[in-house]
Structure formats: structure tokens, C-alpha cells
DRENZABA-276525 format. One record per residue (C-alpha): residue number from 0; chain; z, x negated, y negated. Coordinates in nm, 2 decimals, decimal comma. Example, Ala and Ser with C-alpha at 12.3 -4.5 7.8 and 13.67 -1.06 7.14 Angstrom:
2
+-----+------+--------+--------+--------+
| pos | unit |     c3 |     c1 |     c2 |
+-----+------+--------+--------+--------+
|   0 |    A |   0,78 |  -1,23 |   0,45 |
|   1 |    A |   0,71 |  -1,37 |   0,11 |
+-----+------+--------+--------+--------+
//
This chain:
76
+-----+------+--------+--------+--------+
| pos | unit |     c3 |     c1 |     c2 |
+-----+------+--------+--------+--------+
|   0 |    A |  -1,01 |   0,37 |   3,20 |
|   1 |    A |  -1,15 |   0,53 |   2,88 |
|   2 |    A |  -1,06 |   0,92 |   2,82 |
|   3 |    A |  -1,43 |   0,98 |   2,78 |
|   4 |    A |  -1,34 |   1,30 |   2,58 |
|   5 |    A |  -1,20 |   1,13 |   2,29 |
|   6 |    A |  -1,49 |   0,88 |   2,26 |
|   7 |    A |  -1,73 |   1,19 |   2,26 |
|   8 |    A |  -1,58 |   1,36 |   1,97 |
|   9 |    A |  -1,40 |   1,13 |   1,70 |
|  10 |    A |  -1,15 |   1,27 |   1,49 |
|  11 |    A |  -1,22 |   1,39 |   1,16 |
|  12 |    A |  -1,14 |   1,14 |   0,87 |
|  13 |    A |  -0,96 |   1,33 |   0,56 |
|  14 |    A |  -0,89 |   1,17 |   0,19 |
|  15 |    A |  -0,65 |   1,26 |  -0,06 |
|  16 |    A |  -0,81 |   1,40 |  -0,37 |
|  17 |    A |  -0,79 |   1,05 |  -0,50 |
|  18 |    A |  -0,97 |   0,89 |  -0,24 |
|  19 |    A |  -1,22 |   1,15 |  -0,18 |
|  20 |    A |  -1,32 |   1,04 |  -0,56 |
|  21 |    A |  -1,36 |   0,71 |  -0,52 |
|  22 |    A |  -1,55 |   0,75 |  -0,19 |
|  23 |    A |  -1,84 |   1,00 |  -0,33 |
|  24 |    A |  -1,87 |   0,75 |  -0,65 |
|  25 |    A |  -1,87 |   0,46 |  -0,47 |
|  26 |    A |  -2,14 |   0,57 |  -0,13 |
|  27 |    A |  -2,35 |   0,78 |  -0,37 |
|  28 |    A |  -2,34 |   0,56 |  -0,72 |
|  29 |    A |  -2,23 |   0,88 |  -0,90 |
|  30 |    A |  -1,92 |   0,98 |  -1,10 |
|  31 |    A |  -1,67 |   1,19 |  -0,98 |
|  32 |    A |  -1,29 |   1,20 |  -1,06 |
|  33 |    A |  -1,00 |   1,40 |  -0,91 |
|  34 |    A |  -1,00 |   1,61 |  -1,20 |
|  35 |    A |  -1,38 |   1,71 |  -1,12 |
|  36 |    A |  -1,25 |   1,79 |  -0,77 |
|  37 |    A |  -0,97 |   2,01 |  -0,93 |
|  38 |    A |  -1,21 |   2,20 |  -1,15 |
|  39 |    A |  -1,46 |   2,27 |  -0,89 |
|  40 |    A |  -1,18 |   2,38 |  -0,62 |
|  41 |    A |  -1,06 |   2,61 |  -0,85 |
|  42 |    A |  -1,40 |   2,78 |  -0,91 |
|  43 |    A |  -1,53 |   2,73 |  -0,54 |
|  44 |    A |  -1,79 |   2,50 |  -0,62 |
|  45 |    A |  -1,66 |   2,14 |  -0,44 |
|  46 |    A |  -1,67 |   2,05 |  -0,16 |
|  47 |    A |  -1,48 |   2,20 |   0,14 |
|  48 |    A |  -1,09 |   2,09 |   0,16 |
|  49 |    A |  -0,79 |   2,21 |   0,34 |
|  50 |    A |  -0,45 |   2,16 |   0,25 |
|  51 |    A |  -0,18 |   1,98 |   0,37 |
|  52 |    A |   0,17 |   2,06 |   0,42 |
|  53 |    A |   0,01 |   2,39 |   0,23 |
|  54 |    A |   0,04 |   2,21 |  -0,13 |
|  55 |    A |  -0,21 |   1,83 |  -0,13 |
|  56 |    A |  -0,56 |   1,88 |  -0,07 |
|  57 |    A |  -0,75 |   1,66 |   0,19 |
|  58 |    A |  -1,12 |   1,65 |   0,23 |
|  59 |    A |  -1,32 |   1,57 |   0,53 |
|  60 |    A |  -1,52 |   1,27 |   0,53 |
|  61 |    A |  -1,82 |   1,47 |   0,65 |
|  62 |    A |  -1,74 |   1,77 |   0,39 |
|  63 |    A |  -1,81 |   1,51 |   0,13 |
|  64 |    A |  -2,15 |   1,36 |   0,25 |
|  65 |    A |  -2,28 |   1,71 |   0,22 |
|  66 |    A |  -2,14 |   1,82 |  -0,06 |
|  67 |    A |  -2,24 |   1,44 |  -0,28 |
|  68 |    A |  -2,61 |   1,49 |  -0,08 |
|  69 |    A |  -2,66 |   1,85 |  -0,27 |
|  70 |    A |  -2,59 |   1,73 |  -0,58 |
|  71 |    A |  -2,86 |   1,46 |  -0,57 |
|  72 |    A |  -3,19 |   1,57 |  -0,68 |
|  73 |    A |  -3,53 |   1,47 |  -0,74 |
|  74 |    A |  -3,68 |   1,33 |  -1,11 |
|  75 |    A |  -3,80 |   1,60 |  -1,30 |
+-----+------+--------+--------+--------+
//
């Protein structure tokens, strides 16, 4: 029998700094290195992250589609 609660709501997916990187650049054909993430957690501007063991920051899969979708525009 399958816990039907589970299935309903899949757990989030996190990513290491590293791999949070590599995933925006390689879904959304854009740049974007750890040290971007650094800079723009440190001003606010990233996307949203928590921390783990309160020192590595992890970002939520989800966090990261919204966050790569706002920074893609339209031709001027």
C-alpha cells in the first residue's frame, strides 16, 4: 500500500552552492558561479537558501527556477 501523503507532496530537492551553479547554467544556458551566489547572498539579491548545520548553504530546487526565470528578460 502507498502512503498516499508522501506521493501528494514530494520532498523538497536542495543543492550545495556548487550544484545550485551548475544547475541554473546548465537548465537556463546562463552563467552563474558559486562566487555569484556568494555575492548576491551577501547583498540579498539570490535566490532563497537556508543553511545547513547553520554554516553550508543549500538552495531549493524550486527557489532556483524562480529566481533563474526573473533574471531572463526580453530583447530590448
Amino acid at each position: 500500500m502507498q502512503d498516499t501523503k508522501s506521493a501528494a507532496q514530494p520532498q523538497p530537492r536542495y543543492l550545495n552552492r556548487a550544484g545550485a551553479a551548475s544547475y541554473v547554467t546548465q537548465k537556463y544556458g546562463f552563467p552563474c558561479s558559486e562566487q555569484t551566489l556568494a555575492k548576491l547572498a551577501v547583498k540579498g539579491q539570490g535566490p532563497q537558501f537556508k543553511r545547513a548545520n547553520g554554516r553550508f548553504a543549500v538552495y531549493p530546487v524550486a527557489g532556483l527556477d524562480a529566481w533563474a526565470v526573473t533574471r531572463i528578460v526580453e530583447p530590448a
